[in-house]
Wavefront OBJ file of the C-alpha trace (Angstrom):
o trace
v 2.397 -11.777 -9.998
v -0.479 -11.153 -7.683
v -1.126 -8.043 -7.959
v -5.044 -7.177 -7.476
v -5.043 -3.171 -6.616
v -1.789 -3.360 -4.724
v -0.706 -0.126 -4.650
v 2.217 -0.328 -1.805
v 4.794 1.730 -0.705
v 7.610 2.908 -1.967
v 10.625 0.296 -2.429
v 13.065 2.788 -0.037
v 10.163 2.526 2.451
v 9.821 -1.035 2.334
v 13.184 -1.479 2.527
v 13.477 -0.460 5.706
v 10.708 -2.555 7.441
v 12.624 -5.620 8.069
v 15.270 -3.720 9.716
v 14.019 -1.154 12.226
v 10.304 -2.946 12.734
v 10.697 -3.615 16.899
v 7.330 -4.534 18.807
v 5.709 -2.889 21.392
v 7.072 -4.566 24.800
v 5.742 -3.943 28.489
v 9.441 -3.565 29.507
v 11.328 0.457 30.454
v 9.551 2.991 31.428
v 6.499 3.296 33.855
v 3.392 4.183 32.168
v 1.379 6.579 31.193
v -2.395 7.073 30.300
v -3.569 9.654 27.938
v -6.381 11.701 28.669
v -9.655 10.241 27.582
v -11.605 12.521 25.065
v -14.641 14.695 25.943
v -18.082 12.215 25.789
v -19.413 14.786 23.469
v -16.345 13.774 20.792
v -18.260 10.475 19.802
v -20.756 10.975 16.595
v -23.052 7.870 18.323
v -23.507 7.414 22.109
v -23.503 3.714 21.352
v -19.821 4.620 20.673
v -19.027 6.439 23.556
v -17.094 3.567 25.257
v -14.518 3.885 22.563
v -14.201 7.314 22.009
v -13.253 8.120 26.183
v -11.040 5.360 26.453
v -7.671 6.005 27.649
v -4.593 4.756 26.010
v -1.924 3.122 28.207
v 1.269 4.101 26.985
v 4.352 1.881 27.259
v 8.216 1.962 25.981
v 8.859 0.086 22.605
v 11.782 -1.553 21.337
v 13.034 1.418 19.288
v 14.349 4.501 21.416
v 12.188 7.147 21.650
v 8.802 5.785 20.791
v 5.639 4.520 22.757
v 2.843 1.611 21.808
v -0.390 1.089 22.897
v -3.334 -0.528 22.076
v -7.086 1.027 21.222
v -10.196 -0.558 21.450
v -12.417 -0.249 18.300
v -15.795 -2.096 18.074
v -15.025 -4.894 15.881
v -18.863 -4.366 13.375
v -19.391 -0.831 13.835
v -22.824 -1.559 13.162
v -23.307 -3.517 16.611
v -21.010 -1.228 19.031
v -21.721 -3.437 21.858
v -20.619 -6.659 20.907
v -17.238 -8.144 19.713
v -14.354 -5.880 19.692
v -10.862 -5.164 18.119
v -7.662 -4.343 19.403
v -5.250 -2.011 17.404
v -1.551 -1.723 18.113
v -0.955 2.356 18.201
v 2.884 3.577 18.609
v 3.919 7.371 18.663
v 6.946 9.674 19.020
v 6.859 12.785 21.102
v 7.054 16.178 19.449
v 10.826 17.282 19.429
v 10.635 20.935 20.166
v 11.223 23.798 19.326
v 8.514 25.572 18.351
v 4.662 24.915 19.011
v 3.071 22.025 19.252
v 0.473 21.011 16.447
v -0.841 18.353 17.516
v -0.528 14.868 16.024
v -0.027 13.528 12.751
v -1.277 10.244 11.593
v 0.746 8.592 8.635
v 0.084 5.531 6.849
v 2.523 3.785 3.867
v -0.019 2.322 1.557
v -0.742 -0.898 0.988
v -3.580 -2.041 1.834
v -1.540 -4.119 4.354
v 1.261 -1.948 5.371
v 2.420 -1.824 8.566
v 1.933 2.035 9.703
v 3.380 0.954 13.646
v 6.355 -0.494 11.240
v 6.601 2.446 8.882
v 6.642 5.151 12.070
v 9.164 3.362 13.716
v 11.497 2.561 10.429
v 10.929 5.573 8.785
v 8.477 8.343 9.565
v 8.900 9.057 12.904
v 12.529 9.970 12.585
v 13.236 10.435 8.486
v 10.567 12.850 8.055
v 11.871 16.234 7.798
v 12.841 17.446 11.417
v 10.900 20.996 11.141
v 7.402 18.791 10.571
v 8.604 16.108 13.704
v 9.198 19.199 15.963
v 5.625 20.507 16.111
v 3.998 17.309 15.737
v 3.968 13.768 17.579
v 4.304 11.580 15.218
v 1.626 8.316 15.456
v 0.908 5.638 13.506
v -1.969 2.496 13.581
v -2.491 -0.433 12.145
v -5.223 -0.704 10.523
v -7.272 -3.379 11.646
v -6.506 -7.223 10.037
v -2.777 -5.390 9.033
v 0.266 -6.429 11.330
v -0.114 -5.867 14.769
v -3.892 -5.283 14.640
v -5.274 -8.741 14.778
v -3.977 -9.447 11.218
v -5.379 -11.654 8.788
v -3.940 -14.713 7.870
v -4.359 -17.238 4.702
v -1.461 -19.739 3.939
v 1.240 -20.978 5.618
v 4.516 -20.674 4.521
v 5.168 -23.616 1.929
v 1.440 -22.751 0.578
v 2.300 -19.306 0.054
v 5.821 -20.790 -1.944
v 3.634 -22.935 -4.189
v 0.452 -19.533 -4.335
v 3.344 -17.045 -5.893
v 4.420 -19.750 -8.318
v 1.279 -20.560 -10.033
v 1.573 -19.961 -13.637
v -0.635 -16.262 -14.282
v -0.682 -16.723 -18.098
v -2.661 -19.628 -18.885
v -1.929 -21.598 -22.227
v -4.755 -23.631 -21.688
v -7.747 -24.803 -20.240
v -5.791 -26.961 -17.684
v -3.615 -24.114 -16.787
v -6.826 -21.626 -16.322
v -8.561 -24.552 -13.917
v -5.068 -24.522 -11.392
v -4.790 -20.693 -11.260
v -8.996 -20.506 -10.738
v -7.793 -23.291 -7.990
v -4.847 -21.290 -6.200
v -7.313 -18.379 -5.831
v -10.260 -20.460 -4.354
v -7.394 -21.970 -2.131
v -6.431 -18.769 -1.135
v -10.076 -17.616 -0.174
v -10.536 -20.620 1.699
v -7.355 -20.184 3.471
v -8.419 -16.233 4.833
v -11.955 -17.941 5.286
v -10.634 -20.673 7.825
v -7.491 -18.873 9.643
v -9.600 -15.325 9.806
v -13.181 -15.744 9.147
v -14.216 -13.482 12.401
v -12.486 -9.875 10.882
v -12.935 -10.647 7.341
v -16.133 -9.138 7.136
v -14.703 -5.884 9.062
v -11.498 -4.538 7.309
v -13.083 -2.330 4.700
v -11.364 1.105 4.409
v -14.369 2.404 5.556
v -14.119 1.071 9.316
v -9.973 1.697 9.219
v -11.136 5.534 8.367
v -13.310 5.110 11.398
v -10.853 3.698 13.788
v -8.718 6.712 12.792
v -11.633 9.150 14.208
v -11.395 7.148 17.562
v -7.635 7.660 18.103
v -7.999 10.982 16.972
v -10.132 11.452 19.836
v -8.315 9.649 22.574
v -5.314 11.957 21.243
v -7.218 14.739 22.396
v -7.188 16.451 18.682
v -9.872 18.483 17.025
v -9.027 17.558 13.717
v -7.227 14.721 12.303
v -4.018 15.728 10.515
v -2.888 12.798 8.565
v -0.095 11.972 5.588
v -1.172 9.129 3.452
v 0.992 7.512 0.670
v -0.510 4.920 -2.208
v -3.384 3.319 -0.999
v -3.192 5.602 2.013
v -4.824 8.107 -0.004
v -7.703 6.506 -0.552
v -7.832 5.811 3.637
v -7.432 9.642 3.839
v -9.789 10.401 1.559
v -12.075 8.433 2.870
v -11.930 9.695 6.267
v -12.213 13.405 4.913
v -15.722 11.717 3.164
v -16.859 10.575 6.519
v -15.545 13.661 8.912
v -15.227 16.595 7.132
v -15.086 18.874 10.168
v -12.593 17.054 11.745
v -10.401 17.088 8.731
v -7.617 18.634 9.363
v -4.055 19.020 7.114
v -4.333 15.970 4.798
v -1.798 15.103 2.352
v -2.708 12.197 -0.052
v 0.429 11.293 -2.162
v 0.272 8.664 -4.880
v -3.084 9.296 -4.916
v -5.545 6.419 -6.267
v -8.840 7.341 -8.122
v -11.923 6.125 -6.237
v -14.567 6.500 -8.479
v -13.381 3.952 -10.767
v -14.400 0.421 -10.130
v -11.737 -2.717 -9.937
v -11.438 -3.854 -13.649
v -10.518 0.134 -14.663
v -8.138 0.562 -11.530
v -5.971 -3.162 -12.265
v -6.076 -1.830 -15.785
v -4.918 1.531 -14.828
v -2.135 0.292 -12.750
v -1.162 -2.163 -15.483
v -0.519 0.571 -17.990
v 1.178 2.307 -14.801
v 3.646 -0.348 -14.502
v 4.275 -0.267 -18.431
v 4.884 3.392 -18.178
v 7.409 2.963 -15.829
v 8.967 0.100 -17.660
v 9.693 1.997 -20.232
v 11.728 4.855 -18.512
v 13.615 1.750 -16.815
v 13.996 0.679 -20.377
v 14.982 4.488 -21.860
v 17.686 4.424 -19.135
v 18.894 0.373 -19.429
v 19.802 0.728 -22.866
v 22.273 3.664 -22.316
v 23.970 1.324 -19.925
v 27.017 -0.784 -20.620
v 25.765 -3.407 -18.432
v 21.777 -3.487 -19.739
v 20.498 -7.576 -20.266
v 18.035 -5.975 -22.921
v 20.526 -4.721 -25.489
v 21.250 -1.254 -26.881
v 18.731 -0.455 -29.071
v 15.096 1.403 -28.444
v 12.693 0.867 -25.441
v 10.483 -1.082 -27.535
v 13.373 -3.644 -28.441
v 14.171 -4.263 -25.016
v 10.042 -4.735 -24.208
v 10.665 -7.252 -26.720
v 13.380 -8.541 -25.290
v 11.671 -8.861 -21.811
v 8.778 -10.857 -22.813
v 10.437 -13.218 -24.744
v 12.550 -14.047 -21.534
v 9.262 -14.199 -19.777
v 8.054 -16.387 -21.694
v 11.117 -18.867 -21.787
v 10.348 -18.994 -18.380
v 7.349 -20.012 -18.501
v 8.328 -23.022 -20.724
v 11.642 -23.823 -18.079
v 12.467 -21.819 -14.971
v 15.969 -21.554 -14.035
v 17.677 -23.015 -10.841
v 17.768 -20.434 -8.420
v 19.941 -22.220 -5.746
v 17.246 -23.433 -3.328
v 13.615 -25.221 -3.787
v 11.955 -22.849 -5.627
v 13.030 -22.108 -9.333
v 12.573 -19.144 -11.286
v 9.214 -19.225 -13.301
v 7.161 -16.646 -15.330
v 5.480 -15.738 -12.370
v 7.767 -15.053 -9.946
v 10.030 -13.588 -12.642
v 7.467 -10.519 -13.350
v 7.008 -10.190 -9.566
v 10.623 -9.054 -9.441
v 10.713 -6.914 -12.045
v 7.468 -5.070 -10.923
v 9.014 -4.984 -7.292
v 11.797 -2.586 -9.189
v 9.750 0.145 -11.253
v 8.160 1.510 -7.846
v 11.828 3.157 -6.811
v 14.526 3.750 -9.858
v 16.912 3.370 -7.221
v 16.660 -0.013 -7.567
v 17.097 -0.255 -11.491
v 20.636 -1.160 -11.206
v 19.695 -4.023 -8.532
v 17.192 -5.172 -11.762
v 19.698 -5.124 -14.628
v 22.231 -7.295 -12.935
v 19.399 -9.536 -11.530
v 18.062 -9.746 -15.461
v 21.891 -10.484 -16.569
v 21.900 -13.323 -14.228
v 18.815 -14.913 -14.734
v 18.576 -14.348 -18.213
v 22.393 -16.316 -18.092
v 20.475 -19.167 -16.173
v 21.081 -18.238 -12.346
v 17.477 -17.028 -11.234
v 18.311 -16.371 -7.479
v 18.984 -12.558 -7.451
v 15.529 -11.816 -9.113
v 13.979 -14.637 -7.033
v 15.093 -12.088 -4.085
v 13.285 -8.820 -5.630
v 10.401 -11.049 -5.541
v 10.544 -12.226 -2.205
v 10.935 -8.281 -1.031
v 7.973 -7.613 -2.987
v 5.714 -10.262 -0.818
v 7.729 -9.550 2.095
v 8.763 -13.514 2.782
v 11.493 -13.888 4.977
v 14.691 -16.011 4.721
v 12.786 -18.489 7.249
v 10.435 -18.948 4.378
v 7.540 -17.605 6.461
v 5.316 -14.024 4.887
v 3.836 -11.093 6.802
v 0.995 -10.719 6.567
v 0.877 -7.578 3.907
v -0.738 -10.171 1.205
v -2.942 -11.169 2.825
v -4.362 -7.983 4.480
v -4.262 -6.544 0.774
v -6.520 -9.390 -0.798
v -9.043 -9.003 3.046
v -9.544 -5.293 2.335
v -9.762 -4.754 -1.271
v -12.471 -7.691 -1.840
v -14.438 -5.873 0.995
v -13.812 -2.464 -0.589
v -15.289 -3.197 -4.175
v -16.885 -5.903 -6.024
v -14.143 -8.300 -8.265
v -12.903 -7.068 -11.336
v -13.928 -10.545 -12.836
v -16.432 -12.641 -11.780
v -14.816 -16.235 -13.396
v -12.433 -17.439 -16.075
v -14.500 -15.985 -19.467
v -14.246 -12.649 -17.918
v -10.981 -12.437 -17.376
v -9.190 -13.878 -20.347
v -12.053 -11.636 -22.219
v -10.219 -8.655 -20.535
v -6.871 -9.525 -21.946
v -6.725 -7.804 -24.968
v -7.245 -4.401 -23.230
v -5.047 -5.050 -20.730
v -2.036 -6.315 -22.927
v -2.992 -2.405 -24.828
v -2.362 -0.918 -21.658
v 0.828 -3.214 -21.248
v 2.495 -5.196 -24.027
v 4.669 -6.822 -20.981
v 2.714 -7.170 -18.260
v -1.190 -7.164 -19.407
v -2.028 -10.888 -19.686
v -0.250 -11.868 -16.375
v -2.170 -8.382 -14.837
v -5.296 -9.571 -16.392
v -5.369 -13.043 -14.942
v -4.359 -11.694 -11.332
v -7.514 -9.263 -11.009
v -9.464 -12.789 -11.198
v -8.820 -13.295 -7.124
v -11.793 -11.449 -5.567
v -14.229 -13.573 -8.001
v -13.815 -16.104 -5.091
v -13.913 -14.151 -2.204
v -15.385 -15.652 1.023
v -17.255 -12.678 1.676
v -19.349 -9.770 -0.134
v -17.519 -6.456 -0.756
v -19.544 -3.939 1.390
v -18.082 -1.052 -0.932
v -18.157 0.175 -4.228
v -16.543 2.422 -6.760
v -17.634 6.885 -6.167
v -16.542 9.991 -6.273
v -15.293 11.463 -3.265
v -16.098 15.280 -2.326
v -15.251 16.053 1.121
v -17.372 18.512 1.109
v -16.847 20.945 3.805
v -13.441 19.703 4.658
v -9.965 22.379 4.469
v -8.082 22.478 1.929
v -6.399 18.852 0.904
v -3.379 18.289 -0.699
v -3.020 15.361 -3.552
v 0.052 14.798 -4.722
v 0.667 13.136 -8.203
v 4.164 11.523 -9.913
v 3.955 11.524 -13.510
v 5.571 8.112 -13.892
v 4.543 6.473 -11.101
v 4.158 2.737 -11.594
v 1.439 1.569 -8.866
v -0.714 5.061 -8.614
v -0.867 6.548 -12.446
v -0.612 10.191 -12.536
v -3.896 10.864 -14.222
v -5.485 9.147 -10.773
v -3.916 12.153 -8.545
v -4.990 14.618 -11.377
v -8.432 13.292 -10.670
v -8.628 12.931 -6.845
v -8.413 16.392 -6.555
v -10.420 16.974 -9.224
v -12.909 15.446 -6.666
v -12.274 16.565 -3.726
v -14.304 19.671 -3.041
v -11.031 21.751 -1.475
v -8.391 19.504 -3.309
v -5.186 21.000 -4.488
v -2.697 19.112 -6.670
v 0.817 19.068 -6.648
v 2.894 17.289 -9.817
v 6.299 15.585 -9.192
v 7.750 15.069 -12.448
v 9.736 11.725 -11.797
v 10.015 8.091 -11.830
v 9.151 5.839 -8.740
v 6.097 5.696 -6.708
v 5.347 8.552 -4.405
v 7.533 11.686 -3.948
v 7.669 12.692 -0.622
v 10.681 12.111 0.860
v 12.398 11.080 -2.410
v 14.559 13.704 -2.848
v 13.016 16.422 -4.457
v 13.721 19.797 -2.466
v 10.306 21.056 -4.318
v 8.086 18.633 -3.051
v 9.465 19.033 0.305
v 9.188 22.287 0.756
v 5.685 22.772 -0.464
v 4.251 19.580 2.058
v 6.017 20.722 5.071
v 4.598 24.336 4.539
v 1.318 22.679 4.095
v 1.968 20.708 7.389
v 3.329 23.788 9.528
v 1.011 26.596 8.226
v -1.881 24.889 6.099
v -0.711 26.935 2.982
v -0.972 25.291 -0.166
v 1.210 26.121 -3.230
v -0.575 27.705 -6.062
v -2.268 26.473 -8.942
v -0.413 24.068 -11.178
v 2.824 23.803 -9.081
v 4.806 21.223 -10.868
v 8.360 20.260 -9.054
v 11.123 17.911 -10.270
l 1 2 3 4 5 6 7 8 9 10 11 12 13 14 15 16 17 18 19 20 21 22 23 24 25 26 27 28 29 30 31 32 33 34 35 36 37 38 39 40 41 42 43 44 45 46 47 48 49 50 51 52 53 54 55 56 57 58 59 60 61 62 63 64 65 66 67 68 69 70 71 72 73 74 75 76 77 78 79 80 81 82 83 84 85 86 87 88 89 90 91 92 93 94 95 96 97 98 99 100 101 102 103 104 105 106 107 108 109 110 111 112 113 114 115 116 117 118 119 120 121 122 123 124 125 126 127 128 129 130 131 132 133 134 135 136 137 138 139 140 141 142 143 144 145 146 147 148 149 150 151 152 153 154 155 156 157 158 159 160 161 162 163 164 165 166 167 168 169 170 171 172 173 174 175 176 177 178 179 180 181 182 183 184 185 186 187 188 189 190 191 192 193 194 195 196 197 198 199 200 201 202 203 204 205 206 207 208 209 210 211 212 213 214 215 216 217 218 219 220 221 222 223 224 225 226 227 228 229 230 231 232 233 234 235 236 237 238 239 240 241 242 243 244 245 246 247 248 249 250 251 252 253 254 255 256 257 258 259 260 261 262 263 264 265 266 267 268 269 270 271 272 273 274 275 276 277 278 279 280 281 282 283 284 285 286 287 288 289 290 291 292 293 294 295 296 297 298 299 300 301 302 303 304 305 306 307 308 309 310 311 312 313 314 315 316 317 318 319 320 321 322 323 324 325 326 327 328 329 330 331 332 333 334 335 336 337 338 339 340 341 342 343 344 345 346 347 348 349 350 351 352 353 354 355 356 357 358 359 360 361 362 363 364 365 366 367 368 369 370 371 372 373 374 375 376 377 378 379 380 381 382 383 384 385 386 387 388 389 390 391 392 393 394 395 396 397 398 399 400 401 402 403 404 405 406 407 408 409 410 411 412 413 414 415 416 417 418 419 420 421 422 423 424 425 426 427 428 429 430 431 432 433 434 435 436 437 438 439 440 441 442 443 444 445 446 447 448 449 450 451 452 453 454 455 456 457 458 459 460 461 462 463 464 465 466 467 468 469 470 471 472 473 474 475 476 477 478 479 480 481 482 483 484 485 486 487 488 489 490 491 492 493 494 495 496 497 498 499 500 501 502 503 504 505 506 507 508 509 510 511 512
């Protein structure tokens, strides 16, 4: 399992990137500039240049929506040299009713595609009263997808990465897992060493003030899910004035530095576990048995670690180990759509045929049947080693955190514990560290928080807006991560009212 503050998406919105993602062509219609912003709208005349571009607008692959790319200085701290190119894509306000401008969304991550998430989902799932009055855009955060993305391993080196055993028996063990990491590091380091140093949240926030600009909008409005939040939130930090309508759902804490957030989202991941669990054992068809959540914990870990002693055949090169094994059952606690997907992948592995969890894992690191990754690894490793200083600094560290990570999760703590050990090799210094954000000055900004939500704890979103000068929290009480869009009327309701008339609901709205 590599999972080092990797707060994602939702599974039903990563489900659809593989098969609605179409890049921007030059092909269909003729196109069309945008109007550049006002000189005035750039906060540094060095930046100018950046802020009065114009966009050239061109058809994409998917009906209905347009691409183009924005120049961003590549080190905002030398606006005159290198630069970066960011893949932008948008879909025109439907009608009726008046037009609000437009609305930024980004799925999470870090290392989502937003382009691929507007096109797949957003720009025509959202509810059709919020993609009347706005046009719907998305960017890709520099180093992520179609924004120069960063790149580590190939293919066969990202097999062997995902395989590496994350609960070391012994010192030999610990020295090839310190090994994968360093490999990993060097890999970013040699394919990507120019944008490494430039993909903090931070400079993504500032991007997002440029194409606000070049949109012509006075304030950025802007829905943000997991790690999205903290993007949000950080841009609210930097711009307050230009703030506009911010939602910020599956909210992450920022004031808490990488060992407490991996340690958080460990105990998140048991928490959700154990409603999967609550629910499997009522089933005729659970792998785990029929008796209490805490027998079929039990039951889990022992399989995990009969793994670890001898994978099972999956059917192609690459068996079924311990690692890959937890990776699949993680993948399923962030939607409980998918817990019946997990208990027949559990009854087959755990009856020797490995390949249906071997596929939850491979959605999880988004590897294709080709055998070749996007880039959403990657990306996630680039900007959270920028963002904040390693959880661990070496070997002694981590296995020292162990104990209070197998606490927050009897299941999934020592594999948890060993994967926050990744940024200790890190090719270059994080530029960020762990604060409270205020936003002071900012509107009114709504966090929302799901009780059982694997990858973002609740007590994270009760916090955020605990923050936020003009935060306002809204509880889903419910399983999977995130909760707009998941089928609760409630939640809905009260973020498309935000989104239409800036109204937020009261105090202590809970929905379910």
């Amino acid at each position: 399992m590599d999972s080092r503050r990797l707060f994602r998406t939702s599974a039903v919105t990563l489900s659809v990137f593989g098969l609605l993602i179409a890049g921007c062509t030059e092909g269909g219609t003729t196109p069309a500039a945008s109007a550049p912003a006002p000189p005035s709208a750039a906060p540094d005349e060095r930046l100018r240049e950046f802020y009065g571009q114009r966009l050239i607008w061109r058809a994409c692959g998917v009906p209905g929506f347009e691409c183009a790319t924005m120049k961003a200085p590549l080190d905002y701290a030398d606006p005159g040299g290198e630069q970066i190119k960011l893949a932008v894509s948008r879909i025109k306000a439907t009608g009726p009713g008046k037009r609000l401008g437009s609305l930024l969304v980004n799925p999470g991550g870090p290392g989502g595609s937003a382009v691929g998430y507007l096109q797949g989902y957003a720009g025509v799932g959202y509810p059709a009263p919020v993609r009347a009055r706005y046009d719907m855009v998305a960017v890709d955060p520099r180093g992520v997808a179609r924004s120069e993305p960063v790149r580590c391993l190939d293919g066969p080196q990202m097999d062997a990465y995902t395989q590496v055993d994350q609960t070391p028996d012994d010192g030999g063990e610990t020295a090839r897992l310190a090994a994968s990491f360093k490999a990993f590091a060097a890999g970013c380091k040699k394919r990507s060493g120019r944008i490494l140093p430039h993909v903090s949240t931070v400079e993504s926030a500032r991007d997002m003030d440029i194409l606000r600009a070049v949109l012509g909008d006075k304030r950025l409005n802007f829905v943000g899910a997991s790690y999205g939040t903290f993007l949000g939130a950080t841009y609210a930090e930097l711009f307050p004035s230009r703030t506009g309508r911010l939602v910020l759902d599956g909210a992450m804490d920022p004031s808490l530095p990488t060992a407490q957030l991996n340690r958080d989202q460990t105990a998140g991941f048991e928490t959700a576990f154990r409603s999967f669990a609550a629910d499997c054992v009522e089933q005729t068809d659970c792998p785990l048995g029929t008796g209490s959540p805490d027998e079929a914990a039990d039951r889990l870990k022992a399989f995990f670690a009969e793994l670890d002693a001898k994978p099972v055949p999956t059917g192609e090169s690459r068996p079924l180990g311990e690692a890959l094994a937890t990776t699949g059952v993680i993948a399923a606690m962030y939607d409980e759509s998918a817990w019946p997907q997990l208990r027949e992948a559990l009854t087959r592995a755990m009856g020797g045929e490995g390949s249906a969890l071997l596929d939850l894992a491979d959605s999880y690191y988004e590897r294709e049947d080709d055998g070749t990754y996007s880039n959403l690894m990657y990306a996630n490793a680039a900007v959270n080693c920028l963002d904040q200083p390693p959880a661990f600094t070496g070997p002694a560290e981590a296995a020292a955190a162990v104990p209070s990570f197998e606490k927050a999760s009897p299941v999934f703590g020592e594999g948890l514990a060993w994967a926050s050990l990744n940024c200790a090799y890190w090719p270059v210094e994080a530029t960020g560290s762990a604060h409270r954000i205020q936003a002071d000055g900012a509107p009114p900004i709504m966090v929302v928080g799901t009780t059982r939500d694997p990858a973002t704890p609740y007590k994270w979103a009760k916090s955020l807006a605990a923050q936020l000068s003009s935060g306002n929290l809204l509880t889903y009480d419910g399983d999977g991560h995130t909760a707009y869009g998941r089928g609760s009327d409630c939640v809905d309701t009260a973020i498309n009212t935000f989104l239409l008339d800036g109204t937020v609901p009261p105090p202590g709205k809970r929905c379910t």
